[in-house]
TORVO-986742 format. One record per residue (C-alpha): residue in one letter; x, y, z. Coordinates in steps of 0.5 Angstrom, whole numbers, plus 2048, in hexadecimal, padded with zeros to 3 digits. Example, Ala and Ser with C-alpha at 12.3 -4.5 7.8 and 13.67 -1.06 7.14 Angstrom:
residues 2
@aa:A, x:819, y:7F7, z:810 .
@aa:S, x:81B, y:7FE, z:80E .
//
This chain:
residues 400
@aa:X, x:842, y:803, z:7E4 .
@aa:X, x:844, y:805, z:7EB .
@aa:X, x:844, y:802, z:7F2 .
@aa:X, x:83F, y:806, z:7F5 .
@aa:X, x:841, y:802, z:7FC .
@aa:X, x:847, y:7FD, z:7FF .
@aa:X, x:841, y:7FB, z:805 .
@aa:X, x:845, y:7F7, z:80B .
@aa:X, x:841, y:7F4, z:80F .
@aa:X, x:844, y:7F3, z:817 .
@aa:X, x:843, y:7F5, z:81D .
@aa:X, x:845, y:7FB, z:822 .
@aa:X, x:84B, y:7F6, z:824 .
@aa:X, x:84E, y:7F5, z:81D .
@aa:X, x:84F, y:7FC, z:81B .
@aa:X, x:856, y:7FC, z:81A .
@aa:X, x:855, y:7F5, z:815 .
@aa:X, x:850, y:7F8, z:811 .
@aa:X, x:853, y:7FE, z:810 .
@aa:X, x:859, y:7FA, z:80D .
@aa:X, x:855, y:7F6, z:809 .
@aa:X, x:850, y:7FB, z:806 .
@aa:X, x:857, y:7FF, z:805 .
@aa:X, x:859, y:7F9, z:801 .
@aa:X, x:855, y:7F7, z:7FD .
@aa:X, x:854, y:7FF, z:7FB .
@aa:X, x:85B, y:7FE, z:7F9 .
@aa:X, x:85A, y:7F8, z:7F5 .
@aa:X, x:854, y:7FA, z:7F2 .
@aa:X, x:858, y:802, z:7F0 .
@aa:X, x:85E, y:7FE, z:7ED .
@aa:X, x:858, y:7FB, z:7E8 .
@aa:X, x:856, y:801, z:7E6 .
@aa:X, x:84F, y:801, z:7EA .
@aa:X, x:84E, y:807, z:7ED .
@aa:X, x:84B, y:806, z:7F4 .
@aa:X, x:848, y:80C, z:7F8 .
@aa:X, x:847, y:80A, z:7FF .
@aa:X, x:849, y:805, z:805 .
@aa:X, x:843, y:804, z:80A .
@aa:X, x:842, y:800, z:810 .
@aa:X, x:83D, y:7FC, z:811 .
@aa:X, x:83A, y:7FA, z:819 .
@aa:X, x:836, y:7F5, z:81C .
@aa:X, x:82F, y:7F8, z:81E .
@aa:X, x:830, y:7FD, z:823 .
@aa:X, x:82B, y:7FB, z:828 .
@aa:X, x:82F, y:7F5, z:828 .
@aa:X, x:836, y:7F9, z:82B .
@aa:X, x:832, y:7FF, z:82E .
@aa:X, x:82E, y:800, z:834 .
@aa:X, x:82B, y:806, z:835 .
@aa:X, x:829, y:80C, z:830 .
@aa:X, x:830, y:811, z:833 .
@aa:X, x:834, y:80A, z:833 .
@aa:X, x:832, y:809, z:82B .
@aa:X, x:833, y:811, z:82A .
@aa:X, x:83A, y:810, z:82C .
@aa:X, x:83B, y:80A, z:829 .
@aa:X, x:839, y:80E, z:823 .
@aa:X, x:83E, y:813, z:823 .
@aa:X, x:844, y:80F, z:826 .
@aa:X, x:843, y:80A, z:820 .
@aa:X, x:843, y:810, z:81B .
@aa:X, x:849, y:814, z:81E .
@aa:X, x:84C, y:80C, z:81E .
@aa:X, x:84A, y:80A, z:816 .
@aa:X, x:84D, y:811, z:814 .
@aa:X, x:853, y:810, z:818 .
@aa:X, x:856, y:809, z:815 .
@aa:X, x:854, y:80B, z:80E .
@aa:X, x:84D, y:80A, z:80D .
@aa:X, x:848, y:80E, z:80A .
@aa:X, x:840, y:80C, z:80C .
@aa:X, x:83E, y:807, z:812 .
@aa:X, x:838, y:803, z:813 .
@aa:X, x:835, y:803, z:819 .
@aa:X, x:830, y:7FD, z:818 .
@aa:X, x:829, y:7FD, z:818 .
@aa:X, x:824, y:7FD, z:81E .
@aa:X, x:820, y:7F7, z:81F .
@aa:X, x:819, y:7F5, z:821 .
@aa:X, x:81C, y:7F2, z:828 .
@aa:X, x:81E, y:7F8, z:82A .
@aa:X, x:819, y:7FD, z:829 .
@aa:X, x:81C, y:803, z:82D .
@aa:X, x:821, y:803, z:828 .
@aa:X, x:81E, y:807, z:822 .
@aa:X, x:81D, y:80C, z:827 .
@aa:X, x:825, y:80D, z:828 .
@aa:X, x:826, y:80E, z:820 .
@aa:X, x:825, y:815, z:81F .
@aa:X, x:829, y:818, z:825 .
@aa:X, x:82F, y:812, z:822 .
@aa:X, x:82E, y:816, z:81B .
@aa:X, x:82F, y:81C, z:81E .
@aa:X, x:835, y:81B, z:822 .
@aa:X, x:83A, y:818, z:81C .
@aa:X, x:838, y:81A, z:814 .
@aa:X, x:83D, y:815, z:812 .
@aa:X, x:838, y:80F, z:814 .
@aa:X, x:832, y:80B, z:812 .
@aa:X, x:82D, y:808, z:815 .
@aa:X, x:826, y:803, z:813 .
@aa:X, x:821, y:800, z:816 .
@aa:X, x:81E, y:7FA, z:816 .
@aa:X, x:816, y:7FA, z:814 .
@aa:X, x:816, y:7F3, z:810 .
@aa:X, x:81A, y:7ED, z:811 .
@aa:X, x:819, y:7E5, z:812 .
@aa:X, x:813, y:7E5, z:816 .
@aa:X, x:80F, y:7EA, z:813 .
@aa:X, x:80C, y:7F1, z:812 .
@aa:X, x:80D, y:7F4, z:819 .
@aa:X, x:808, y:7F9, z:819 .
@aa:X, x:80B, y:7FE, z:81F .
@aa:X, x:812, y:7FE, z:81C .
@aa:X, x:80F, y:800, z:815 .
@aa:X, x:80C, y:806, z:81A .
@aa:X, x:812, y:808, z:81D .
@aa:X, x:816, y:808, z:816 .
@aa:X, x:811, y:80D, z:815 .
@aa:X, x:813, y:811, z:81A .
@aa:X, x:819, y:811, z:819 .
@aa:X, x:818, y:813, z:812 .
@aa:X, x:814, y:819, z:814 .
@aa:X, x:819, y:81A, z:81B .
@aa:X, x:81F, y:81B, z:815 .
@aa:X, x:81D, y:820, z:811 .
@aa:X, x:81E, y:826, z:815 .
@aa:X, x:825, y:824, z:817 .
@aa:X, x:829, y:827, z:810 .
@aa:X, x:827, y:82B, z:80B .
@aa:X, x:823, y:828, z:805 .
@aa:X, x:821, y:823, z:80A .
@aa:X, x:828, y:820, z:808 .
@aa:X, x:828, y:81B, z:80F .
@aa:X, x:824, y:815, z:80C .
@aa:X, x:829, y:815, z:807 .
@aa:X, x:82D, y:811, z:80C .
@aa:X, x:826, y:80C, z:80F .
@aa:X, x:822, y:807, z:80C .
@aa:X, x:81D, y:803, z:80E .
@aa:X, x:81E, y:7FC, z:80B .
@aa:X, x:81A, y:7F6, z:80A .
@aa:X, x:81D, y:7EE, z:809 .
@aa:X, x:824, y:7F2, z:809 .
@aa:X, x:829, y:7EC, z:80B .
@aa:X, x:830, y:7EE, z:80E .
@aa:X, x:836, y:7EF, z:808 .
@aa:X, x:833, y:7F4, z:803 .
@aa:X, x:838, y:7F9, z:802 .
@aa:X, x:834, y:7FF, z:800 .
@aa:X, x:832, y:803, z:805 .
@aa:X, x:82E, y:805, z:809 .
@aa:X, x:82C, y:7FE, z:80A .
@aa:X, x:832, y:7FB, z:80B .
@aa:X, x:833, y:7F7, z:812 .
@aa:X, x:837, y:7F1, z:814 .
@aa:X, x:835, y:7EC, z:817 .
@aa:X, x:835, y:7EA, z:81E .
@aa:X, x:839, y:7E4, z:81E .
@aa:X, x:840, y:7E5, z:81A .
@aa:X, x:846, y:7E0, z:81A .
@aa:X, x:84C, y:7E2, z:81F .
@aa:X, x:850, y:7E7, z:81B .
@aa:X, x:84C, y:7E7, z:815 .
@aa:X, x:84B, y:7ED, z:811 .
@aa:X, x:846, y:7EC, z:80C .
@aa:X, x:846, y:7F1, z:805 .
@aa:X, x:841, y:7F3, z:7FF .
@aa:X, x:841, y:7F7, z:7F9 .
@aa:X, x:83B, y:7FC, z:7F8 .
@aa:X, x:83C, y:7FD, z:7F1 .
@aa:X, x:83A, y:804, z:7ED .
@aa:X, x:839, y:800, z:7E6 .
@aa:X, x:833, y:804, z:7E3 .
@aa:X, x:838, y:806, z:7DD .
@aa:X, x:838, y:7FE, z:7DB .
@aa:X, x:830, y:7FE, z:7DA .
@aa:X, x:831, y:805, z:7D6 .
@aa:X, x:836, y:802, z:7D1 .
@aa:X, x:834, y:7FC, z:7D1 .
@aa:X, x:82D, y:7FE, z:7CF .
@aa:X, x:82F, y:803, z:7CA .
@aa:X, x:833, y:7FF, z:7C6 .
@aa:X, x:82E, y:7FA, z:7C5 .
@aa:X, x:828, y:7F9, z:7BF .
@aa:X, x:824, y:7F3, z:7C3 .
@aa:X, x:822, y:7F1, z:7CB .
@aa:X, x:826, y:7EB, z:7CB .
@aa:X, x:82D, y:7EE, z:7C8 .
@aa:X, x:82C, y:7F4, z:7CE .
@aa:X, x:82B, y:7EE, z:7D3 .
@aa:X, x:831, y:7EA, z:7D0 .
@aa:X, x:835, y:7F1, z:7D0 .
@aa:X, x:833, y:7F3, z:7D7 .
@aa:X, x:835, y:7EC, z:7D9 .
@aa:X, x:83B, y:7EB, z:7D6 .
@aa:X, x:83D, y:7F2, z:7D9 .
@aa:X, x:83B, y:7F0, z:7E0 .
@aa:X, x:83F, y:7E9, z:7E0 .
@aa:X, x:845, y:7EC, z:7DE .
@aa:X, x:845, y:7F2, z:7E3 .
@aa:X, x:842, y:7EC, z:7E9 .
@aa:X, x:847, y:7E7, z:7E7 .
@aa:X, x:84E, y:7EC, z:7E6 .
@aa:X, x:84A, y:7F0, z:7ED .
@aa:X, x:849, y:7E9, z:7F1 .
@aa:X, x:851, y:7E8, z:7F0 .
@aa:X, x:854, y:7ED, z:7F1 .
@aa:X, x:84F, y:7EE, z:7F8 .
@aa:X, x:850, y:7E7, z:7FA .
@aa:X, x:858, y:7E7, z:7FA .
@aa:X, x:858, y:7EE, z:7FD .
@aa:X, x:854, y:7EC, z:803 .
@aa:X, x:856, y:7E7, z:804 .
@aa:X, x:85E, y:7EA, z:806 .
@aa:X, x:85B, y:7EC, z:80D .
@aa:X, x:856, y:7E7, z:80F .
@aa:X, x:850, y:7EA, z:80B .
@aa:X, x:84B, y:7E6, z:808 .
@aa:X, x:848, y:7E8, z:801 .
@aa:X, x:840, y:7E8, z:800 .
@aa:X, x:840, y:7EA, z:7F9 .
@aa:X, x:83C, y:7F0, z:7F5 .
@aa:X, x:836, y:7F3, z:7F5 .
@aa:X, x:834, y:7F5, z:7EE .
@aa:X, x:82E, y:7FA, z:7EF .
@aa:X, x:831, y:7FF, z:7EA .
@aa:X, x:830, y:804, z:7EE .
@aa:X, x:831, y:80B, z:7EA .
@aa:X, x:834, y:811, z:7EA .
@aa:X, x:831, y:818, z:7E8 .
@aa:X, x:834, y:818, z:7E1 .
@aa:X, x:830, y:816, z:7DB .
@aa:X, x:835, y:810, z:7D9 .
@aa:X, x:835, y:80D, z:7E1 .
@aa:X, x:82D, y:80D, z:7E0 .
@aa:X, x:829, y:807, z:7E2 .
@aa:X, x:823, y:80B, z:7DF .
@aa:X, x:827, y:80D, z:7D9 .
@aa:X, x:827, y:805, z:7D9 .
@aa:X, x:821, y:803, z:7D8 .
@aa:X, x:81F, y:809, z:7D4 .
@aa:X, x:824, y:806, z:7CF .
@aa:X, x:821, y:800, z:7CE .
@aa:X, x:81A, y:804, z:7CC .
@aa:X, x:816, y:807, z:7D1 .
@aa:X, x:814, y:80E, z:7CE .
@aa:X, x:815, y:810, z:7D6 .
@aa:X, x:816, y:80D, z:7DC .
@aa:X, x:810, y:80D, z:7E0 .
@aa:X, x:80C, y:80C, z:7D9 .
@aa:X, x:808, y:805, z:7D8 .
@aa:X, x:80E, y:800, z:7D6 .
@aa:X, x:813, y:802, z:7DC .
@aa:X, x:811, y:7FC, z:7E0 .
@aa:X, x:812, y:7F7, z:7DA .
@aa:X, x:81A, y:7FB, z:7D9 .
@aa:X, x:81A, y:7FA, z:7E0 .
@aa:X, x:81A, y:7F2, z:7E1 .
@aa:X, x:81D, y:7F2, z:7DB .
@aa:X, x:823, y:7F5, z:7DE .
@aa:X, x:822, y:7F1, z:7E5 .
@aa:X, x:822, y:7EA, z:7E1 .
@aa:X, x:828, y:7EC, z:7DE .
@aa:X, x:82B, y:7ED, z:7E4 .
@aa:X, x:829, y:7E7, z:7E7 .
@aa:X, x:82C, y:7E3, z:7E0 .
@aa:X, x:833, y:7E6, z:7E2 .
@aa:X, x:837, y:7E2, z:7E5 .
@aa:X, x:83C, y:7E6, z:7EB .
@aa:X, x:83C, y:7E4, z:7F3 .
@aa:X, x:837, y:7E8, z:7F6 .
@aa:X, x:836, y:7EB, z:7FD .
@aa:X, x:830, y:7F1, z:7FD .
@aa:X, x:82B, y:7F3, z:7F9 .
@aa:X, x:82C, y:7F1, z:7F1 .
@aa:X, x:827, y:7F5, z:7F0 .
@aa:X, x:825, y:7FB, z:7EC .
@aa:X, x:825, y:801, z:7F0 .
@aa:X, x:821, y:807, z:7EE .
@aa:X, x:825, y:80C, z:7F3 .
@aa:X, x:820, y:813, z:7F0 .
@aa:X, x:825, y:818, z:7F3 .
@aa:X, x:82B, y:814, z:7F0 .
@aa:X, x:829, y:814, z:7E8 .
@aa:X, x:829, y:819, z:7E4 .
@aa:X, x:823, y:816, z:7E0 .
@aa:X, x:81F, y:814, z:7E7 .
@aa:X, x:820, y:81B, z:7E9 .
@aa:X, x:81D, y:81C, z:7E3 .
@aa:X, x:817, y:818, z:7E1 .
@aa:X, x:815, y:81A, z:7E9 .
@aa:X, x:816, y:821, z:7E9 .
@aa:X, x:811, y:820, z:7E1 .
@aa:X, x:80C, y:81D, z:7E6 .
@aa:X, x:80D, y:817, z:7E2 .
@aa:X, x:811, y:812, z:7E6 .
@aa:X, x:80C, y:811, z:7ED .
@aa:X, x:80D, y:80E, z:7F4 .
@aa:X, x:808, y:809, z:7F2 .
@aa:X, x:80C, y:807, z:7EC .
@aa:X, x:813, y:806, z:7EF .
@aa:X, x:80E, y:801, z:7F5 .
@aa:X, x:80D, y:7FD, z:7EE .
@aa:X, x:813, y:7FD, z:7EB .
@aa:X, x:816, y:7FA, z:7F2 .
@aa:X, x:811, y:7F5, z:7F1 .
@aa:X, x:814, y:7F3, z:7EB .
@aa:X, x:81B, y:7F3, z:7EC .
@aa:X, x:81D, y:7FA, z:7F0 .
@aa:X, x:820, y:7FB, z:7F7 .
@aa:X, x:81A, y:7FF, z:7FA .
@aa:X, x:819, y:806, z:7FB .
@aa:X, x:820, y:80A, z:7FB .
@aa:X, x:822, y:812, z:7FC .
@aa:X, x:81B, y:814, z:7FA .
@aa:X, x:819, y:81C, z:7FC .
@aa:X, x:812, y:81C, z:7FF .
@aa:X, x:80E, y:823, z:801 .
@aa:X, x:811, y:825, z:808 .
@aa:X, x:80A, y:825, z:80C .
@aa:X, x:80B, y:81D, z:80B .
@aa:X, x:808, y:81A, z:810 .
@aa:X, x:80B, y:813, z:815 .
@aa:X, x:804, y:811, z:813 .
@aa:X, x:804, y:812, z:80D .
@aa:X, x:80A, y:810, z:80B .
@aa:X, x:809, y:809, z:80F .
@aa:X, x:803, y:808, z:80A .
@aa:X, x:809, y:809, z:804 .
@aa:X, x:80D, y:804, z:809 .
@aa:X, x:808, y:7FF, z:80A .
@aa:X, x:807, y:7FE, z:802 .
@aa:X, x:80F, y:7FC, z:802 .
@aa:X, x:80E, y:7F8, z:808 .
@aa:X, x:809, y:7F4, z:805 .
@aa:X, x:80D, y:7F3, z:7FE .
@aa:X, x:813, y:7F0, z:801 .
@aa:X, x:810, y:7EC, z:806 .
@aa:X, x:80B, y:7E9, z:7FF .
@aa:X, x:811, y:7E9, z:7FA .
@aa:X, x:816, y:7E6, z:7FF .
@aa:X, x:81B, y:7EC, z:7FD .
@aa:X, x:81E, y:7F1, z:801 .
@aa:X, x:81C, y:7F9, z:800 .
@aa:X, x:81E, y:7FF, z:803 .
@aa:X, x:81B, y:806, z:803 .
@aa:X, x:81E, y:80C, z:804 .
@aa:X, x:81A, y:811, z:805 .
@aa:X, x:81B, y:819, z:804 .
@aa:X, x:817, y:81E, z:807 .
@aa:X, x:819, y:824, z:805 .
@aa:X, x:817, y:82A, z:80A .
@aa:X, x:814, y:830, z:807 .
@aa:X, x:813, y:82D, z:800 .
@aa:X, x:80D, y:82B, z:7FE .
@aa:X, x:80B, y:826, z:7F8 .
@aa:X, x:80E, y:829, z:7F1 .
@aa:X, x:812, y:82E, z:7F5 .
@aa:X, x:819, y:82D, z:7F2 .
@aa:X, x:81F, y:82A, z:7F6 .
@aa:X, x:826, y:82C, z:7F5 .
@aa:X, x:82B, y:828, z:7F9 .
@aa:X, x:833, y:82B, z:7FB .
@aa:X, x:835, y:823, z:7F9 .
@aa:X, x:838, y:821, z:7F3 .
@aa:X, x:835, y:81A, z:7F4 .
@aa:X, x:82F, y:81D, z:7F3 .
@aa:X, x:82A, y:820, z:7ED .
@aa:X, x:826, y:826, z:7ED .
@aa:X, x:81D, y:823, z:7ED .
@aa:X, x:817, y:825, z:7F0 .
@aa:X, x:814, y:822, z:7F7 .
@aa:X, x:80F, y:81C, z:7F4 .
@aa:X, x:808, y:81C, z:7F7 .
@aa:X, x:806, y:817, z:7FC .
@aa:X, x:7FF, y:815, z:7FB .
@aa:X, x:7FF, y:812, z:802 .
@aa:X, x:7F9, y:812, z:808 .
@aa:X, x:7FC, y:80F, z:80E .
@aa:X, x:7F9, y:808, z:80F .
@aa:X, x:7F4, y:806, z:815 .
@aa:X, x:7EF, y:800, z:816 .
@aa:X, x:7F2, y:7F9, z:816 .
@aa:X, x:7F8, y:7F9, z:812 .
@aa:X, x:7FC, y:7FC, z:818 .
@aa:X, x:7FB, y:7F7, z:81C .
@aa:X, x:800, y:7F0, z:81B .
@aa:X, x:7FE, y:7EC, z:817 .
@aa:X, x:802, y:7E6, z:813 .
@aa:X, x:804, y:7E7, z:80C .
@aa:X, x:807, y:7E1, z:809 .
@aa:X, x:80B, y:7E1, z:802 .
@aa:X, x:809, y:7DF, z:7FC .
@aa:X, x:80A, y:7D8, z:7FC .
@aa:X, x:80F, y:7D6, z:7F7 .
@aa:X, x:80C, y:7D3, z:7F0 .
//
């Protein structure tokens, strides 16, 4: 298991805090024998501390040359937000301007499905794609739906507006899909793969938890907790599809997949760690090598990863689609994660990669060592017209 991230939460102001903060609790975690990969920072929403599209660019780049400057690897810009509807527009220029930020975009939260924010996530999926080679650019935007502040994975990540006076808030993203392998390889009966994961989760989330804690604390910093979404990495032992392969299903994508894959969730939720973030399952397609695989076989769909987040997932993450993907088809794919999220009470994202010159079946090779070789998936996707795109309530579930 790694440390996929120490995520502090802060504002501009507090850099130089959330530098040593993040810098500390890397070195009480490095000293335990945990390998952390980066140190990020996270940020208000930016239309909050930005006016204007050549203000928010600019802020873009200082940010970036200012996060690497005192030591950090990535920064979060904060997401767009319905209130402020001109600031979806500004996104792509601000990617373009700083390769070390991420942005997202609001298309769902307390108050509903906001019909134009899902459209204007769209465009800036399609705007994105041309901007790197493979259309790598949507690697750093997502769109998110019911996503609170605190979620140390990026590109969700984002603080929240109001923070205490010098207070520096921290989180652990963790890269734990090695657990689930072993966990479940090891074991001859569900319930002993669930205690396995379990007792491996507790262990890893109380030892974390303290040595966190205590380091943030040396410079005002305040621990949120971990985010055990088991996020992968493409090799077959750190696979979250080899996972659920292990406990019986013949190929990811092949009837059974869902039940392994609420099973797996229900094991996360019977753990006991501090939580901040997801604690979900996360079904990154580029980042597994068994989803790299199952998808580029044509077994594992778009509309299974949409299930799979009904049950138990994150949503929709690093998903290659055909480059001639249109904003209103991939409003139609948006809408569907939207309405998931806003009836289960869940957060989702979705990051969606239109792939320029590929079409479906095509293989896709990517210069990135987090990422598997696959084939850009199928999207069966009309754009939507009539009534859905008008507003209109849709309400949670109620509660049983």
């Amino acid at each position: 298991m790694q440390i996929r991230s120490v995520t502090v939460f802060a504002h501009e102001s507090d850099l130089p805090q959330a530098a040593r903060v993040a810098a500390t609790v890397r070195l009480a975690l490095e000293a335990a024998d945990y390998a952390v990969q980066t140190v990020r920072l996270a940020l208000p929403p930016f239309p909050l501390w930005a006016e204007g599209e050549a203000e928010a660019v600019r802020a873009a780049r200082r940010l970036g040359t200012a996060a690497a400057e005192h030591g950090m690897d990535y920064v979060a810009l904060g997401p767009a937000v319905p209130a402020a509807p001109q600031a979806y527009r500004w996104i792509p220029a601000m990617l373009a301007g700083a390769s070390n930020v991420f942005c997202s975009a609001v298309m769902a939260d307390e108050d509903g499905i906001h019909p134009d924010a899902v459209m204007a996530c769209a465009q800036v999926i399609a705007d994105l794609a041309p901007l790197e080679a493979n259309g790598f650019a949507n690697l750093r935007f997502a769109a998110l739906a019911s996503v609170p502040p605190g979620a140390p994975f990026f590109p969700a990540a984002y603080a929240p507006p109001l923070l205490p006076q010098r207070k520096v808030l921290v989180a652990l993203a963790l890269e734990a899909a090695d657990l689930a392998v072993a966990a479940f390889a090891a074991a001859s009966t569900a319930e002993e793969a669930r205690q396995r994961l379990v007792k491996a989760l507790e262990a890893h989330g109380r030892r974390l938890s303290r040595l966190s804690e205590r380091a943030a604390a040396a410079h005002g910093g305040r621990f949120l907790g971990l985010d055990f979404s088991l996020a992968p990495f493409p090799a077959p032992e750190t696979s979250i599809g080899a996972a659920l392969e292990r406990l019986g299903v013949p190929a990811l994508g092949a009837h059974g997949s869902l039940a392994a894959a609420a099973f797996l969730a229900d094991a996360l939720d019977r753990a006991a760690f501090p939580r901040s973030g997801f604690n979900g399952l996360m079904l990154p397609v580029l980042e597994d090598t068994v989803l790299a695989a199952r998808a580029a076989e044509g077994l594992l769909t778009l509309k299974d990863l949409l299930a799979y987040s009904a049950v138990c997932g994150t949503g929709l993450d690093t998903v290659p689609l055909p480059g001639d993907t249109t904003a209103d088809q991939l409003a139609a794919v948006l809408w569907d994660v939207a309405a998931l999220s806003r009836r289960l009470r869940k957060p989702l994202t979705a990051r969606l990669m239109p792939i320029p010159g590929k079409l479906a079946g095509d293989v896709v090779r990517f210069d990135f060592p987090y990422f598997a070789d696959s084939r850009v998936m199928p999207l069966q996707a009309a754009p939507l017209s009539g009534a859905l795109l008008s507003s209109f309530d849709l309400r949670p579930r109620p509660a049983a």
